[in-house]
C-alpha positions as CSV (number, residue, x, y, z in Angstrom):
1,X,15.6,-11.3,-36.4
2,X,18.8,-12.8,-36.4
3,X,20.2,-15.1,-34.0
4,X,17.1,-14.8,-31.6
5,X,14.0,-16.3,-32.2
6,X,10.6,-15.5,-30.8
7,X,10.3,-17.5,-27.5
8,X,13.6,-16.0,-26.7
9,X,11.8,-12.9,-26.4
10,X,8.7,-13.9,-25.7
11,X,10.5,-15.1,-22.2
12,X,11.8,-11.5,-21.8
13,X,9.2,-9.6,-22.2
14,X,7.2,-12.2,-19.8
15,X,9.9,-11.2,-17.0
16,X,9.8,-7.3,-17.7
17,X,6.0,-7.4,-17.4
18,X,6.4,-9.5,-14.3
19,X,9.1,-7.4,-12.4
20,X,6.6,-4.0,-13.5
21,X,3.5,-6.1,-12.4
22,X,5.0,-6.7,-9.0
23,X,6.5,-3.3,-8.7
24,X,3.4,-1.4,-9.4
25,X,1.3,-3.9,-7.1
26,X,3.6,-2.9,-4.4
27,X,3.2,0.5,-5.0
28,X,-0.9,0.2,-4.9
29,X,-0.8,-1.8,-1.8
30,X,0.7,1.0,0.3
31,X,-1.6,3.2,-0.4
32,X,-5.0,0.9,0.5
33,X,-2.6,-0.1,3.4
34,X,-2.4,3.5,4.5
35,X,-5.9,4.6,3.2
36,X,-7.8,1.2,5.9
37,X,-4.9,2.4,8.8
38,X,-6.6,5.9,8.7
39,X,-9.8,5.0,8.4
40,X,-9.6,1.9,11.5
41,X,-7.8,5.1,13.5
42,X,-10.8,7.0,13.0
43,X,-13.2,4.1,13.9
44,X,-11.3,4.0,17.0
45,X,-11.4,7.4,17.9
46,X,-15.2,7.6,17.3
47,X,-15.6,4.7,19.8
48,X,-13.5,6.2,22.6
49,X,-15.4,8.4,25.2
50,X,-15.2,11.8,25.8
51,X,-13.1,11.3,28.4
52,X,-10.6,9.4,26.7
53,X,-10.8,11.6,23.5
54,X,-9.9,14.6,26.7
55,X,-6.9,12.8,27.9
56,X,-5.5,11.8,24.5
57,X,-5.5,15.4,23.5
58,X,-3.8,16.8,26.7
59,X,-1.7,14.5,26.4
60,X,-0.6,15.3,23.0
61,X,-0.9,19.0,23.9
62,X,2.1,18.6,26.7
């Protein structure tokens, strides 16, 4: 192997899978994040009165 030995690489390969872990966590986490936001919004909306439910839609009508 020449001049480097195997903790040298050991260390590298430690930080590669590290940077990808955190990457790829990242990634996951936006899409729970997104996937409880919709589902809270639609827990709200089933909560709200018809009257409300009226107004928000005329409302996003105008």
């Amino acid at each position: 192997m020449g001049n480097i030995d195997f903790s040298t690489i050991g260390l590298v390969i430690a930080v590669a899978t590290g940077i990808g872990s955190y990457f790829l966590g990242r990634h996951l986490r936006k899409g729970r994040a997104e996937k409880k936001q919709i589902k809270q919004r639609a827990a709200e909306f089933a909560t709200q009165s018809r009257q409300v439910r009226r107004a928000r839609e005329r409302s996003a009508r105008k």
